[in-house]
C-alpha positions in Angstrom: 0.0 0.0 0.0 2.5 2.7 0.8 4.4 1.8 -3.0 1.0 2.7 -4.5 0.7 6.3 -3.2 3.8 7.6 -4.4 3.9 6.2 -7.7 -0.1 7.5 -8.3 1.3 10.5 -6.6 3.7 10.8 -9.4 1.6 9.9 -12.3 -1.1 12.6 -11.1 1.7 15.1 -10.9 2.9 13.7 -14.4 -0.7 14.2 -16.0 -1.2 17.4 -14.7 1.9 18.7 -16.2 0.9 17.3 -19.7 -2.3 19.0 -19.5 -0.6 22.4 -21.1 -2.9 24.4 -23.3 -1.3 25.9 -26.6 -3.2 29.0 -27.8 -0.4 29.2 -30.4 0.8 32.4 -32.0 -0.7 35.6 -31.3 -1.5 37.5 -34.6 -1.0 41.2 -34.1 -3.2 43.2 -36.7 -2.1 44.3 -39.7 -2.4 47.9 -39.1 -2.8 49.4 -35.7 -5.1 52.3 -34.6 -4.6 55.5 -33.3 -6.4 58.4 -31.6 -8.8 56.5 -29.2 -10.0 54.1 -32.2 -10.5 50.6 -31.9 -10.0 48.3 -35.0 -13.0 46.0 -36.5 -14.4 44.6 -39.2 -17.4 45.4 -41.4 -19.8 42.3 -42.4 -22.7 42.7 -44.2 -25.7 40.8 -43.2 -29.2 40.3 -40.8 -28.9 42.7 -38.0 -32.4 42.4 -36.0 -34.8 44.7 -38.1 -32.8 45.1 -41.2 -32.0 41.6 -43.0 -29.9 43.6 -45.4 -27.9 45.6 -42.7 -24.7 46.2 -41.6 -22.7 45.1 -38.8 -19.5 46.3 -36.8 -17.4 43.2 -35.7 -14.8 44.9 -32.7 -11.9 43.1 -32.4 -12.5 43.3 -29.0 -15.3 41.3 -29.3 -18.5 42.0 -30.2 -20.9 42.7 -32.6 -23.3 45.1 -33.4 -25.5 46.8 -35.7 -24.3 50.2 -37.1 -26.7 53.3 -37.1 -24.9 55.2 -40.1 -21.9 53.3 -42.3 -20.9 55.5 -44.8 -21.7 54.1 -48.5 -17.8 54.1 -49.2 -16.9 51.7 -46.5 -19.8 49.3 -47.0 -17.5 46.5 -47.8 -18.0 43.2 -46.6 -14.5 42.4 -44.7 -13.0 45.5 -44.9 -10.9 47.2 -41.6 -11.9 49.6 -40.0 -10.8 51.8 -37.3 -13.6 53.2 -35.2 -14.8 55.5 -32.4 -17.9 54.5 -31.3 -20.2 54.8 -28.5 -22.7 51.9 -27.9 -26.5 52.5 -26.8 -30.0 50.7 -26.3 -31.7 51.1 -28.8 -35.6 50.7 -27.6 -37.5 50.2 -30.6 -41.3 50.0 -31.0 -41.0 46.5 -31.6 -39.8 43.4 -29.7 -37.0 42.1 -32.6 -35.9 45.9 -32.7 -34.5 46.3 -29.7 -31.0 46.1 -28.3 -27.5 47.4 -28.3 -26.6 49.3 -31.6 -23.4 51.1 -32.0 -23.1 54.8 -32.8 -20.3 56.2 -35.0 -18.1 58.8 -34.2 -15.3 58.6 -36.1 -14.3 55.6 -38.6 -11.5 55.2 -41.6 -10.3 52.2 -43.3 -7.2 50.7 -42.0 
């Protein structure tokens, strides 16, 4: 009995030290933002109301629906950098509602 306890001992230590998770490389964006801007990504596609809409993806994480894109950025993929501020939007009905995003400054990257 006292031979078993240190060798499961060791193989307990032994597994837990195999258990290492890899989250690989860390990919750095291309380009990098400046002025209080944060980088995303524009997809086109449903956004609650508007099956034909628009949507910010934050790198941060996140998505949400964008009150205003200009027509000259309304590319599906393209980079952004945005300042935004994000709201709830109460809308008269129930599918409407939600957290939209406001823009308040945007450029391509």
């Amino acid at each position: 009995m006292r031979i078993f306890q240190p060798l499961i001992s060791l193989l307990l230590l032994g597994s837990l030290a195999a258990c290492c998770k890899d989250n690989g490389p860390v990919v750095e964006p291309v380009a990098t933002c400046d002025d209080g801007s944060q980088p995303a990504t524009v997809a086109h596609g449903p956004n609650r109301c508007d099956p034909n809409g628009w949507v910010l993806k934050l790198d941060g994480g996140g998505a949400y629906p964008v009150d205003a894109l200009p027509a000259s950025l309304q590319q599906d993929g393209l980079r952004v950098c945005v300042a935004y501020a994000l709201y709830q939007d109460m809308g008269a009905c129930p599918c409407c509602g939600g957290t939209r995003l406001r823009i308040q400054r945007i450029q391509p990257q």
